[in-house]
N, C-alpha and C positions, 0 to 999 in steps of 0.2 A: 541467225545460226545459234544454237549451243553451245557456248564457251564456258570455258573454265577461268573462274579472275584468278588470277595469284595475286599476291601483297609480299613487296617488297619489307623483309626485315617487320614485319606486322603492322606496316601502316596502313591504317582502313582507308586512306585518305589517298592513297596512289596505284591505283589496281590496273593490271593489262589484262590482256587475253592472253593464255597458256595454251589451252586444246580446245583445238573443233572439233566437234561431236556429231554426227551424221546418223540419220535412219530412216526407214519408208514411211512412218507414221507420221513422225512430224517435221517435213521436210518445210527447211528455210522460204520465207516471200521472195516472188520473184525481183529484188529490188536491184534495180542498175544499178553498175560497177560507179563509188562517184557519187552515189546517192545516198539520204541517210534520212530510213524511215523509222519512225513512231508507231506501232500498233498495237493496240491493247488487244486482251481480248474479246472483249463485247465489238469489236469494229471500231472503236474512234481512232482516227489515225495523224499523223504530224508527215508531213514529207516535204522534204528539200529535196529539188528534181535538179538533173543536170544542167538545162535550160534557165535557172533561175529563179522558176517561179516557188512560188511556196502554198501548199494545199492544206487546211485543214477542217479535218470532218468530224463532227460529232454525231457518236449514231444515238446518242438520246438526245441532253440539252446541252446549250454552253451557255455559261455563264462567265460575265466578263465583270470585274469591277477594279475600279481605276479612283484610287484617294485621292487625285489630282487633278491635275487637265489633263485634256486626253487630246489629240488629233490627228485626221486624217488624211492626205494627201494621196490624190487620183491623180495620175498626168494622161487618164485618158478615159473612158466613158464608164460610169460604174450603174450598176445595177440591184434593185432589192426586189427579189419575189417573196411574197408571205402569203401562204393558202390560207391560213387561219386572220385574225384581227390586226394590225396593226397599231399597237398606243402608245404615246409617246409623254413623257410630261416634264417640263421646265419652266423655271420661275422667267424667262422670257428666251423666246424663240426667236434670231434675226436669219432674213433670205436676202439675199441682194442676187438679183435677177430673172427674169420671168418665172412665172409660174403657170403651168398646163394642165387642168382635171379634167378628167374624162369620167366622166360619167356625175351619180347625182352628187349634189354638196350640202351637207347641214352644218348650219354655223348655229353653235348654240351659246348664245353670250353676244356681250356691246359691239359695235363696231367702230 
């Protein structure tokens, strides 16, 4: 929606919502009561759903970097599609547990 902040006594640092502002042109996303989305406007969007989950989209690139350690935790089956290349590069890569290729394999380097 359209709101108006006000600031408390001129503090930049503690603003609410004053007035909702309504009209046919650029009327509010339909986001559930409960919900709290992110939309830019080129499309990339941040949404925390009712249910829990958390969605985000980038409509061009996203770019993540992490100074630190970073990690991931699945408690159930995760997935990567990549229509274009996939590359990856680390000063060593460990897998502890099977491994599946389907289709051809080029290893280029010792083994």
């Amino acid at each position: 929606d359209a709101v108006e902040i006000d600031f408390q006594e001129d503090d930049g640092g503690n603003g609410c919502a004053g007035w909702r502002f309504y009209n046919d042109v650029e009327r509010p996303l339909p986001c559930p009561s409960g919900e709290f989305w992110l939309v830019h406007k080129h499309g990339s969007t941040l949404k925390f759903m009712n249910d829990g989950n958390v969605e985000l989209r980038a409509s061009k690139h996203l770019n993540v970097t992490v100074e630190g350690d970073a990690q991931i935790n699945v408690e159930g089956d995760a997935r990567l599609d990549v229509t274009g290349k996939l590359n990856s590069r680390a000063a060593q890569w460990n897998h502890n547990g099977p491994v599946k290729i389907n289709g051809n394999t080029v290893i280029d380097g010792a083994l």
